[in-house]
DRENBADO-500193 format. One record per residue (C-alpha): residue number from 0; x negated, y negated, z negated; residue in three letters. Coordinates in nm, 3 decimals. Each point is the difference from the previous one (the first is absolute). Layout:
@num->NUM	east->X	north->Y	up->Z	residu->Ala .
...
END
This chain:
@num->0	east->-1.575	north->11.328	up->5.198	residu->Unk .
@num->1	east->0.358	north->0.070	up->-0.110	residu->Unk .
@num->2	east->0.060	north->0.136	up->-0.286	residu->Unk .
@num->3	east->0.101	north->0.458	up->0.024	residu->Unk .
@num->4	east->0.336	north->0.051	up->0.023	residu->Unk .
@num->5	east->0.216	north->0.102	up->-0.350	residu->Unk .
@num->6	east->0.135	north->0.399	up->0.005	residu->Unk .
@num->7	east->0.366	north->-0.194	up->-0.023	residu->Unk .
@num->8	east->-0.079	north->-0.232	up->0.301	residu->Unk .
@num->9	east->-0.067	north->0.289	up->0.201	residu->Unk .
@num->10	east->0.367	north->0.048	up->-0.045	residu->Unk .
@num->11	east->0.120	north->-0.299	up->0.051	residu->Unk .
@num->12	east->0.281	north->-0.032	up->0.268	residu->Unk .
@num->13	east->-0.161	north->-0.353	up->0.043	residu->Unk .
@num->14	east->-0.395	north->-0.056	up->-0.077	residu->Unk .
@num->15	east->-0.127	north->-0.405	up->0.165	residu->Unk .
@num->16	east->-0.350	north->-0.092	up->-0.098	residu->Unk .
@num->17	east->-0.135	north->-0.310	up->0.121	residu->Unk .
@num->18	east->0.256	north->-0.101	up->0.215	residu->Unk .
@num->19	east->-0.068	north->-0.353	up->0.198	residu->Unk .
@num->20	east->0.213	north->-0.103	up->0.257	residu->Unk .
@num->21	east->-0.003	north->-0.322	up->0.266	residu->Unk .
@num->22	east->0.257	north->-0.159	up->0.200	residu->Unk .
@num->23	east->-0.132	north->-0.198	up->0.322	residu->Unk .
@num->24	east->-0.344	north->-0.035	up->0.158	residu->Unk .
@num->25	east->-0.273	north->-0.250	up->-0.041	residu->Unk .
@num->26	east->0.042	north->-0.351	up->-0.178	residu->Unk .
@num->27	east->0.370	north->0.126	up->-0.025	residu->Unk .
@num->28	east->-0.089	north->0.294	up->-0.163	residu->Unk .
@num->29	east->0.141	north->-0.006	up->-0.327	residu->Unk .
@num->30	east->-0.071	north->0.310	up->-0.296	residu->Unk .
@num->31	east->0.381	north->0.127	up->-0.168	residu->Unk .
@num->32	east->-0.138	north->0.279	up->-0.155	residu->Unk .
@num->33	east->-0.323	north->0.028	up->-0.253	residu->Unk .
@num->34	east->-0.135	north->0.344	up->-0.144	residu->Unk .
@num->35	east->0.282	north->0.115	up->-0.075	residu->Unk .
@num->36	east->0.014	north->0.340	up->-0.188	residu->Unk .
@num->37	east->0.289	north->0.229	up->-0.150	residu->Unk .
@num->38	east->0.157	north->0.313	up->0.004	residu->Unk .
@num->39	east->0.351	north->0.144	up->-0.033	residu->Unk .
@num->40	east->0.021	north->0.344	up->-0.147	residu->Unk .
@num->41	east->0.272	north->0.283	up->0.146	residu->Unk .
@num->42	east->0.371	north->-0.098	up->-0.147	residu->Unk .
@num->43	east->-0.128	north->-0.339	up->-0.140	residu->Unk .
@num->44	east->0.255	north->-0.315	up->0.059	residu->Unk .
@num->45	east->-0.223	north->-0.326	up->0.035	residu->Unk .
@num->46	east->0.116	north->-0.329	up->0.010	residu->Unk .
@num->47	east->-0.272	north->-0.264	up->0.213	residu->Unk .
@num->48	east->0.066	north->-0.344	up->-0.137	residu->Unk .
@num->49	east->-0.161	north->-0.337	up->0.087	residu->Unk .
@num->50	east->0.166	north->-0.351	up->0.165	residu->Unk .
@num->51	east->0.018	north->-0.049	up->0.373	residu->Unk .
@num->52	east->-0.305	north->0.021	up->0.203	residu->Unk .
@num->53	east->-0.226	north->0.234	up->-0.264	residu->Unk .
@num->54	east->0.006	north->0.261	up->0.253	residu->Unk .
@num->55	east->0.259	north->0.199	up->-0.113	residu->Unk .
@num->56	east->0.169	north->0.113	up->0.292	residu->Unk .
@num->57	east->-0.339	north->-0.047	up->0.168	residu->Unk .
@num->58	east->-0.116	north->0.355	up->-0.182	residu->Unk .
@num->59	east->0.330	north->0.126	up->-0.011	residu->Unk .
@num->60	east->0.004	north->0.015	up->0.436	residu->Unk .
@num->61	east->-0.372	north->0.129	up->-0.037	residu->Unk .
@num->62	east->0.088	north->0.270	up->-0.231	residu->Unk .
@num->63	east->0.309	north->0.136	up->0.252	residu->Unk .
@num->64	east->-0.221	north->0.034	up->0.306	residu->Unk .
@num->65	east->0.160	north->-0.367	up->0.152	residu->Unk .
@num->66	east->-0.314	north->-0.172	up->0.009	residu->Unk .
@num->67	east->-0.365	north->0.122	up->0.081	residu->Unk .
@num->68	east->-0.202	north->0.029	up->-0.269	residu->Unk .
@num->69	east->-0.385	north->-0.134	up->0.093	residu->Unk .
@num->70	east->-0.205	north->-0.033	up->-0.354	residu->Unk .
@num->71	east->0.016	north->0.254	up->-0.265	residu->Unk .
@num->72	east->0.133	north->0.291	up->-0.140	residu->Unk .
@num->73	east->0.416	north->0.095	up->0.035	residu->Unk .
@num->74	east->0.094	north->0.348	up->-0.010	residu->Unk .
@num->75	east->0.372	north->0.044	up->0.012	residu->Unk .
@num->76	east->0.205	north->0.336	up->-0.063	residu->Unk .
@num->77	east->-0.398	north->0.207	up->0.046	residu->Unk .
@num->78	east->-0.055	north->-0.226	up->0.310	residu->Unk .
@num->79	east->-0.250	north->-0.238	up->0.055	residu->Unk .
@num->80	east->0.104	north->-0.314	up->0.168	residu->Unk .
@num->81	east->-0.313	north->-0.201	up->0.091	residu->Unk .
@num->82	east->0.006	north->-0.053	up->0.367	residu->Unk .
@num->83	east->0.248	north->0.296	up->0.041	residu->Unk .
@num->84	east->0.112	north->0.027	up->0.320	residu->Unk .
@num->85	east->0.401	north->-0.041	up->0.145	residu->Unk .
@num->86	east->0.039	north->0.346	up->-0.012	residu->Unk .
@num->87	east->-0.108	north->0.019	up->-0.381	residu->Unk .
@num->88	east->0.250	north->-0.314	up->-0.078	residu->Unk .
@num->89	east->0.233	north->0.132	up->0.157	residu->Unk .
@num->90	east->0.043	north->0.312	up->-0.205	residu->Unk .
@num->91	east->-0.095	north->-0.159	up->-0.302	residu->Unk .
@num->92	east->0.326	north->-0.239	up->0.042	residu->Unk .
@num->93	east->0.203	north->0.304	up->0.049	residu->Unk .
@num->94	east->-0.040	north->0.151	up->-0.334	residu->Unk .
@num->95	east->0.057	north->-0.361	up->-0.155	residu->Unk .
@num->96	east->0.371	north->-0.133	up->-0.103	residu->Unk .
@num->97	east->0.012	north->-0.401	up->0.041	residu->Unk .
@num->98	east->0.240	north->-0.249	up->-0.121	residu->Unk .
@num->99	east->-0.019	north->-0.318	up->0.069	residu->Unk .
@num->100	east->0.106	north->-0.342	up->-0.104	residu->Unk .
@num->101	east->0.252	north->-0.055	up->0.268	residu->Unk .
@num->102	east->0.113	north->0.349	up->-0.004	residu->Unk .
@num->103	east->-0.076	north->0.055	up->0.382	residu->Unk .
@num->104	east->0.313	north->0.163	up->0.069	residu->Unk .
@num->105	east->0.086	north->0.003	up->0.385	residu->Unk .
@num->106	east->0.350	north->-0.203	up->0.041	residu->Unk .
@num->107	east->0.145	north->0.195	up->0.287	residu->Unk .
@num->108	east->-0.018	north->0.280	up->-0.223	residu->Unk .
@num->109	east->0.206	north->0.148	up->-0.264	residu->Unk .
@num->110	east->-0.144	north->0.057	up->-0.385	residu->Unk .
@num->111	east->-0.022	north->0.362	up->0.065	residu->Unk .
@num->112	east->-0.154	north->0.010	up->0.380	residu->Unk .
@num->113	east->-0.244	north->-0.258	up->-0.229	residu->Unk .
@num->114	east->-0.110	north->0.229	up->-0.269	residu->Unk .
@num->115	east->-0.081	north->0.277	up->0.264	residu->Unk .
@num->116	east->-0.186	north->-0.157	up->0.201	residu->Unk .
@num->117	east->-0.335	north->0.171	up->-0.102	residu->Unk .
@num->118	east->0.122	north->0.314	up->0.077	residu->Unk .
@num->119	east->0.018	north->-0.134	up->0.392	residu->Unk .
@num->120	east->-0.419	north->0.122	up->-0.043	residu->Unk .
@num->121	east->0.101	north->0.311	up->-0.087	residu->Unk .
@num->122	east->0.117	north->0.211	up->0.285	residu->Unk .
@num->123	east->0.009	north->0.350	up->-0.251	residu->Unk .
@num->124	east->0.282	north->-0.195	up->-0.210	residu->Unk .
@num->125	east->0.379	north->0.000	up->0.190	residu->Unk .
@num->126	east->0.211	north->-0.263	up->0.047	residu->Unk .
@num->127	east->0.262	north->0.153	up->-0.203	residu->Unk .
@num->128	east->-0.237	north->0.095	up->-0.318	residu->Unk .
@num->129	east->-0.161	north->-0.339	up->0.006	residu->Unk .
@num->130	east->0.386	north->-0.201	up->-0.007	residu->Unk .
@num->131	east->0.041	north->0.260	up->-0.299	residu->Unk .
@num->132	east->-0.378	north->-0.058	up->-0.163	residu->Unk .
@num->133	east->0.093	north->-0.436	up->0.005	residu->Unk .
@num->134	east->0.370	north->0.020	up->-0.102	residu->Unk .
@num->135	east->-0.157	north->0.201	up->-0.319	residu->Unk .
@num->136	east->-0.216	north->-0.282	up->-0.037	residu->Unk .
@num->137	east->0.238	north->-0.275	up->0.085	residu->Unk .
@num->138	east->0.232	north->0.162	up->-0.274	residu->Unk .
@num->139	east->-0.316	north->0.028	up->-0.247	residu->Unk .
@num->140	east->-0.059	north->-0.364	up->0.006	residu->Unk .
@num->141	east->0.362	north->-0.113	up->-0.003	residu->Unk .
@num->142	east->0.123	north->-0.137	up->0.329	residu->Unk .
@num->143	east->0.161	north->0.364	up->0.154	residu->Unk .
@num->144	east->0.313	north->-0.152	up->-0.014	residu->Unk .
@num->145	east->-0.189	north->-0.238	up->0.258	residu->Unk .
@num->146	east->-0.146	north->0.211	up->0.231	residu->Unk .
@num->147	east->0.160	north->-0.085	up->0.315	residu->Unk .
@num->148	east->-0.004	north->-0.371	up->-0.032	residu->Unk .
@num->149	east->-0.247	north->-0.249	up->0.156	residu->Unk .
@num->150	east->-0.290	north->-0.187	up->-0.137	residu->Unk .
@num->151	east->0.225	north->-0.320	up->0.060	residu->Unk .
@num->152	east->0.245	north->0.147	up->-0.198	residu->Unk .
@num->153	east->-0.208	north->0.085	up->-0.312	residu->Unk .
@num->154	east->-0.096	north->-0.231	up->-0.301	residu->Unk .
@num->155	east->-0.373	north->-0.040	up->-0.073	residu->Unk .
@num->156	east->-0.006	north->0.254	up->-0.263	residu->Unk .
@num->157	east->0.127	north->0.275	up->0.246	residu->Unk .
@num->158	east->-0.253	north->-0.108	up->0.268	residu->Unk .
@num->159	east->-0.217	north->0.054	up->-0.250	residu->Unk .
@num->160	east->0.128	north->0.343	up->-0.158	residu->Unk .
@num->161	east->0.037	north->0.134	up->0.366	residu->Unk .
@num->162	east->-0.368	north->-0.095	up->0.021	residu->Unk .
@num->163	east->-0.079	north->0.193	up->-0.292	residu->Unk .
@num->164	east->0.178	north->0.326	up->0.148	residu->Unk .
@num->165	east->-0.216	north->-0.060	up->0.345	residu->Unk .
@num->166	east->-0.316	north->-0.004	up->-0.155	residu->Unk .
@num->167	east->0.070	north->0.312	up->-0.169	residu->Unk .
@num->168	east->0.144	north->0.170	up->0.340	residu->Unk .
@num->169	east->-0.360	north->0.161	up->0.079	residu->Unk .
@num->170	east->-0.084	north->0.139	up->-0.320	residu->Unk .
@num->171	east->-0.256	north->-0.252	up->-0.002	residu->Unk .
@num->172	east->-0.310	north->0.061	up->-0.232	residu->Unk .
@num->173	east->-0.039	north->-0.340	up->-0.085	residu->Unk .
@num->174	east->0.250	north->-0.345	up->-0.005	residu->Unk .
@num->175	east->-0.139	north->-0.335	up->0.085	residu->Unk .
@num->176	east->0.224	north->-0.278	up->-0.094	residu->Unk .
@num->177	east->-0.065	north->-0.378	up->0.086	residu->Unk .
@num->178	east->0.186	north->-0.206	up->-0.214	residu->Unk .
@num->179	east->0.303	north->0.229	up->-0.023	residu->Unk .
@num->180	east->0.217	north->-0.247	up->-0.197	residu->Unk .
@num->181	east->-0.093	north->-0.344	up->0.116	residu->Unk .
@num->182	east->0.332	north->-0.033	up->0.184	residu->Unk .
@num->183	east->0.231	north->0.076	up->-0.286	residu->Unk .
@num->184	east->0.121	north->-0.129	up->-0.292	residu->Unk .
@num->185	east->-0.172	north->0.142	up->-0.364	residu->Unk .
@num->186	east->0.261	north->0.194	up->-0.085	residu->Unk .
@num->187	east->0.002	north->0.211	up->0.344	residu->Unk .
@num->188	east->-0.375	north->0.003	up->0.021	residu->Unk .
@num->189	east->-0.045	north->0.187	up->-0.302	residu->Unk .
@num->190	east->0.291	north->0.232	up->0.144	residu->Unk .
@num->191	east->-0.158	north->0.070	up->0.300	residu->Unk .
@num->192	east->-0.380	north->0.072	up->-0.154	residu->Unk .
@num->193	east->0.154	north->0.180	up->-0.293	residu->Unk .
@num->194	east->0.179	north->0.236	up->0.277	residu->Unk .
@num->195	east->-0.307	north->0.049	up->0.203	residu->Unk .
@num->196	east->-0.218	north->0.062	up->-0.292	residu->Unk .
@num->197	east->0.233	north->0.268	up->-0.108	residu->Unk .
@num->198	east->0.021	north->0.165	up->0.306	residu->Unk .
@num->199	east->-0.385	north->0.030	up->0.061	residu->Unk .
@num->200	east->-0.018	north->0.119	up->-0.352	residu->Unk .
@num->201	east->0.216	north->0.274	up->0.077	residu->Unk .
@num->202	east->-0.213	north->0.082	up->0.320	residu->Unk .
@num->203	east->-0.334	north->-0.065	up->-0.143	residu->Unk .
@num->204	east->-0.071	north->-0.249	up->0.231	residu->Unk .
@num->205	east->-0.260	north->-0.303	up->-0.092	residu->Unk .
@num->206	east->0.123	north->-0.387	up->0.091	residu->Unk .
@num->207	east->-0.160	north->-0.283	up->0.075	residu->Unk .
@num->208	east->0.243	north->-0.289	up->-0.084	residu->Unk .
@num->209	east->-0.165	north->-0.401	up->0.135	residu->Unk .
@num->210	east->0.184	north->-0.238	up->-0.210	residu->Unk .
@num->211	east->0.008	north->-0.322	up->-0.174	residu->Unk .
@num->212	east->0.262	north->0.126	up->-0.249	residu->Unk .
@num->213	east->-0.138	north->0.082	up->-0.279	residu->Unk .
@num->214	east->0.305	north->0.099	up->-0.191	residu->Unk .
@num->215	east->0.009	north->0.316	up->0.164	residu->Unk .
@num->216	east->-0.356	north->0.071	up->-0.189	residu->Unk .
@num->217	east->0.167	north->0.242	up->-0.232	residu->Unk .
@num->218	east->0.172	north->0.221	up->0.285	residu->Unk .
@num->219	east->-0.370	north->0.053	up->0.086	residu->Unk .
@num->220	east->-0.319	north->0.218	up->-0.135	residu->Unk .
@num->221	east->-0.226	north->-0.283	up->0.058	residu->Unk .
@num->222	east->-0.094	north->-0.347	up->0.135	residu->Unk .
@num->223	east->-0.250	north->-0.103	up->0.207	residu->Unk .
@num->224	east->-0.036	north->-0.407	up->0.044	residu->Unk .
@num->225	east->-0.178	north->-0.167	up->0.298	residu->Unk .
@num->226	east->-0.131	north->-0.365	up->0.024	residu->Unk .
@num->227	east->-0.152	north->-0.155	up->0.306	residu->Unk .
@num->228	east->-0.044	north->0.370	up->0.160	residu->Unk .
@num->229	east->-0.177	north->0.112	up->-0.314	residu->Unk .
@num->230	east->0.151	north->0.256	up->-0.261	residu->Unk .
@num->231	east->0.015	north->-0.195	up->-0.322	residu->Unk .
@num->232	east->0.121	north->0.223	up->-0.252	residu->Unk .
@num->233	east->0.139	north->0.363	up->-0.040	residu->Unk .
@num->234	east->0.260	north->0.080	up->-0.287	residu->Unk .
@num->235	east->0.243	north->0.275	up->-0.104	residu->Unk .
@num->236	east->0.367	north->-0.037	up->-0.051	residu->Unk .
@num->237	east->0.008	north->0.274	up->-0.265	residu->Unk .
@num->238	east->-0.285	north->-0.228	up->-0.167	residu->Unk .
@num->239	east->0.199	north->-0.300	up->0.054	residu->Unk .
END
């Protein structure tokens, strides 16, 4: 019987309990994900560490409504997610900001026509207020002066920083990022996550961050480490 749920998980813009998770069917069917239990608290920046193939990005595309979840407990931003329907997903994803490893940017469009993408879904915002809403946010995250150019014509960094601005289009109440800075060198990594982290600070907004990076432990609140699609350990960065 699991255990009642904490006053402060009852909060929490992300509660899993006893989260398993398959790929495949029958003598193919292989377990990624085992029991797997945490929660991340309104405004909280945590970093989701562990080598390739501990499930990482596994929980992360459970946790934004990209994957079905069929054993356990997830309850993202007040809504449950075990065998939620499209509809629920669907909604779910739209009040989440992702960034990606490979940025995702579109490459017949410019950086700006990029970052406002999101606001295509919203039919209440104008074109005109949402090309002023992402060249604020281009501008914010250094790469204005960039605004017109093409994904082709951008280094990794600004891929990534124009990233950054899209995900925060929406006014998202929670960022999911899956290994944000695999793509760059250390120096811009940090650049990038330090930006983002300052931005959702300012907003309020909580942030998952899937890495393997562990220098960026002390731009974070916390770390949560995952072996072999089990959670291994939990620590603080202002412990550390």
């Amino acid at each position: 019987m699991p255990e009642p749920i904490q006053d402060a998980d009852r909060q929490a813009v992300v509660q899993a309990r006893g989260i398993n998770f398959w790929f495949g069917e029958g003598e193919l069917q292989r377990q990624i994900l085992f029991d797997v239990e945490f929660a991340i608290q309104p405004g909280e920046i945590v970093l989701l560490t562990g080598e390739s193939g501990s499930g990482k990005t596994t929980l992360l595309t459970l946790i934004g409504a990209l994957r079905t979840l069929t054993d356990g407990s997830l309850t993202v931003l007040g809504q449950e997610l075990l065998h939620a329907n499209a509809a629920t997903q669907v909604a779910i994803r739209r009040r989440i900001g992702f960034i990606f490893q490979a940025h995702n940017l579109l490459p017949h469009l410019s950086a700006l026509d990029n970052a406002r993408l999101p606001l295509e879904l919203s039919p209440e915002i104008s074109r005109e207020e949402g090309i002023e809403r992402a060249s604020a946010l281009l501008t914010s995250v250094g790469v204005g002066h960039r605004m017109h150019a093409f994904p082709s014509r951008l280094s990794g960094g600004e891929k990534q920083r124009v990233a950054v601005a899209r995900s925060l289009m929406g006014h998202p109440d929670l960022i999911l990022a899956d290994e944000p800075t695999s793509a760059l060198d250390s120096r811009t990594g940090r650049e990038v996550i330090e930006l983002l982290v300052h931005l959702s600070r300012g907003r309020g907004v909580p942030i998952l961050i899937v890495s393997h990076d562990a220098r960026i432990f002390d731009l974070t609140d916390r770390a949560i480490h995952m072996e072999d699609g089990r959670i291994q350990s939990m620590a603080s960065a202002r412990n550390a």
